[in-house]
N, C-alpha and C positions, 0 to 999 in steps of 0.2 A: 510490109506491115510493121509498125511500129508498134510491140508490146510491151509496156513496164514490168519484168518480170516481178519486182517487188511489189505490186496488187494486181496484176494479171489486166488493169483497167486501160484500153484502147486509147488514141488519142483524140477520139471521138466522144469519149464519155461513155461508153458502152462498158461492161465487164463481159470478158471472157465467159465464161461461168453461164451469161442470161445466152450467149451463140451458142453452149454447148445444151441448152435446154430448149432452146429454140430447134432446131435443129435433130433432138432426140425425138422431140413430138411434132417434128414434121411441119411447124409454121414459125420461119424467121419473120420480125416483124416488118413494118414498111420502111423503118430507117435503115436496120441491118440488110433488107435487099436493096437498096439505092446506095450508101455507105462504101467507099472505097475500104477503109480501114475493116469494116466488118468482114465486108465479098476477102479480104485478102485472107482475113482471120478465120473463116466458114472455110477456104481454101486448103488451112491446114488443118482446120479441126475433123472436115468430112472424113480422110482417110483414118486417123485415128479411131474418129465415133464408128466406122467401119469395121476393123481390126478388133477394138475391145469389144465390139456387137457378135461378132463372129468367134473371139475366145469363151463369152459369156455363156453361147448358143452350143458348146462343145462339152461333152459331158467329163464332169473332172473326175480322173481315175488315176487312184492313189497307188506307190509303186506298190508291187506282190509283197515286200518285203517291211513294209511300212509298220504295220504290227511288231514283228519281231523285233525291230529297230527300234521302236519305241520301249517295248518291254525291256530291253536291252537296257538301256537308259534308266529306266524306273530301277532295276535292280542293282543297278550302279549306286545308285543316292540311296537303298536301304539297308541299315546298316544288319550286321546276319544276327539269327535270334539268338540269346542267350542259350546254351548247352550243356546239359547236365553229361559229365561222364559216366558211364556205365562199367560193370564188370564185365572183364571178357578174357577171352583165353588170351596165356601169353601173347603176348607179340602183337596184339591186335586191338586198335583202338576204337572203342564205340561209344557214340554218342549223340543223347536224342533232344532234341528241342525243349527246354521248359515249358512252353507250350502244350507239346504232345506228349509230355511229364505229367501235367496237372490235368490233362483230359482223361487220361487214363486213371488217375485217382478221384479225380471225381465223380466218373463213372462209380466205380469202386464204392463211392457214399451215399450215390444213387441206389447201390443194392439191398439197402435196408429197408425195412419194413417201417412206412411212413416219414421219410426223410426223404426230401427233394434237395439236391447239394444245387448251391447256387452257384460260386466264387471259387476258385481252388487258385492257391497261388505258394510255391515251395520259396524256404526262406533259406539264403547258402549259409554254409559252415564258418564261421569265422575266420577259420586256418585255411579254407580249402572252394574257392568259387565253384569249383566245377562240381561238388557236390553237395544235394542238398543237404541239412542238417533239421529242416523240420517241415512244416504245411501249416498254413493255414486256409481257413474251408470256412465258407458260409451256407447255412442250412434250410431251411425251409419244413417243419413237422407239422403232421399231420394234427389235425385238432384231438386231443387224448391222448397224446403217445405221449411218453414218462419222457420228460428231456434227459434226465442222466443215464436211462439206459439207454436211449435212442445213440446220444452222444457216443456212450463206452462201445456200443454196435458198430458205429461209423468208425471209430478210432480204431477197431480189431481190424473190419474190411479193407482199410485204407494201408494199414500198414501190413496184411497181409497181400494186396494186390503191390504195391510197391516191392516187396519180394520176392515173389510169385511171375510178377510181368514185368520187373525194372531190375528187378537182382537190387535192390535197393535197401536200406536198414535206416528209417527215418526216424529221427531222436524225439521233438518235441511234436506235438500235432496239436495247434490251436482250433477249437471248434467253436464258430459265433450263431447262435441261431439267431438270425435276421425275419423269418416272416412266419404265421400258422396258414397252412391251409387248408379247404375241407373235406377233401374227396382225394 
């Protein structure tokens, strides 16, 4: 058998491609069963269409470890979260995510009376990244509640919970109210 591998086309005129579709569905036509060039091509295509029929028909199971191996990977390429340092006994160094920093003060702004805390996000110190040096908070009050005392509310909680749960002493505390809502 003579095939061009540069278009796969017979010396017949035939493509490769119409034997292996012929052939999948089970009816070559009247030239490719009379065809020396085809019967040679059908020759070598049956065992393969065979082989790949038979991988296809085999259920694909992924190794045990494929998960982990992936996650592996993923945590490779992310880089680690921003860290606030915390106070702690001598010798010993502690330190919690910005992340699980601003969840835990926002909780904190959530505990006032008609303030729904949206946004929390701590702003570092000039001198010192690993510590924050203020918050900013977006709010959410209730329909009738005084924004200035709602605000002076959130700003006591916020900065008592930062010392309280963070050992923390936060300087400036910016408060944006962004929505009212009614209930």
């Amino acid at each position: 058998m003579a095939v061009n591998p540069a278009d796969d086309m017979l010396p017949c005129g035939h493509h490769v491609d119409q034997l292996w579709n012929h052939l999948a569905h089970g009816t070559p036509d009247p030239h490719a069963r009379a065809c020396e060039h085809c019967q040679a091509a059908l020759d070598e295509i049956r065992p393969l269409l065979t082989a790949t029929s038979e991988l296809a028909a085999e259920p694909a199971r992924p190794p045990d470890d494929l998960t982990g191996r992936v996650m592996t990977v993923i945590r490779a390429r992310i880089p680690p979260a921003p860290r606030i340092a915390l106070p702690g006994p001598a010798g010993i160094r502690l330190h919690i995510s910005e992340h699980a920093a601003a969840i835990i003060l926002r909780a904190a702004g959530d505990t006032v009376e008609g303030v729904r805390a949206r946004s929390c996000r701590l702003t570092p110190a000039a001198h010192d990244n690993s510590t924050p040096a203020g918050l900013k908070l977006t709010i959410s009050l209730r329909y009738g509640t005084p924004a200035v005392t709602a605000t002076k509310a959130v700003r006591a909680a916020v900065r008592a919970a930062a010392r309280a749960q963070l050992g923390l002493t936060l300087g400036r505390i910016d408060i944006e109210v962004t929505d009212i809502h009614l209930a």
